[in-house]
N, C-alpha and C positions, 0 to 999 in steps of 0.2 A: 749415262752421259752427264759432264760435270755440267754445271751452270756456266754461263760465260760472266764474266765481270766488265764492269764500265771502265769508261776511261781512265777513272782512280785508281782503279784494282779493286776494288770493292763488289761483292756479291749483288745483285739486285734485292732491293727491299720486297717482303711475303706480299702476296694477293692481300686482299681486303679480308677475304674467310680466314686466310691466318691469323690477321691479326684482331680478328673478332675472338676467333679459339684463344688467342692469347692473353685477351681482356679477360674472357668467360672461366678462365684456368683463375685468373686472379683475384677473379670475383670471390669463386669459391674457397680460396686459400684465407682468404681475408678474415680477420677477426676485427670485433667492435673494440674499440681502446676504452681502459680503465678509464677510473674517473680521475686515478694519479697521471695518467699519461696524458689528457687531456687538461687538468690544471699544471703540467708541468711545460708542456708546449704555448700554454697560455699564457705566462708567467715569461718565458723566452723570448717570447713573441713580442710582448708590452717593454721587457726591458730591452731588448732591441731598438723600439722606438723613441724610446726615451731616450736612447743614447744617442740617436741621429738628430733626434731633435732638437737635443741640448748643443751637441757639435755645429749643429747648424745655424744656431741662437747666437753661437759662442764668435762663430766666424760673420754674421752679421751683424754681431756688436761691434767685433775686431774694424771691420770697414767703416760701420759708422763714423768710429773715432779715428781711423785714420783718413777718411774723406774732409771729415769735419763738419759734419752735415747735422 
């Protein structure tokens, strides 16, 4: 017997035990990351904020001087 679907047409989302199965599937699939994949996500990560930060620096300067504060 097929599942019925919600008002969207979407399937029902799995019991709680699915998606414990589906953590535990992942768990075990999982591998520790190198020590390059970890300082390269690190590195992304940092110059990421650097650049929000600056952008952000950059646009609360821009107001400064155009408020004139």
């Amino acid at each position: 017997m097929p599942r019925k679907r919600d008002q969207r047409g979407k399937q029902p989302t799995k019991s709680r035990s699915g998606l414990w199965d589906y953590i535990v599937q992942t768990l075990k699939v999982a591998e520790k990351p190198s020590w390059e994949e970890v300082w390269s996500t690190f590195k992304v990560t940092v110059t990421g904020f650097l650049i929000v930060g600056v952008i952000g620096f950059l646009f609360q300067l821009a107001a400064l001087y155009l408020v004139g504060g």
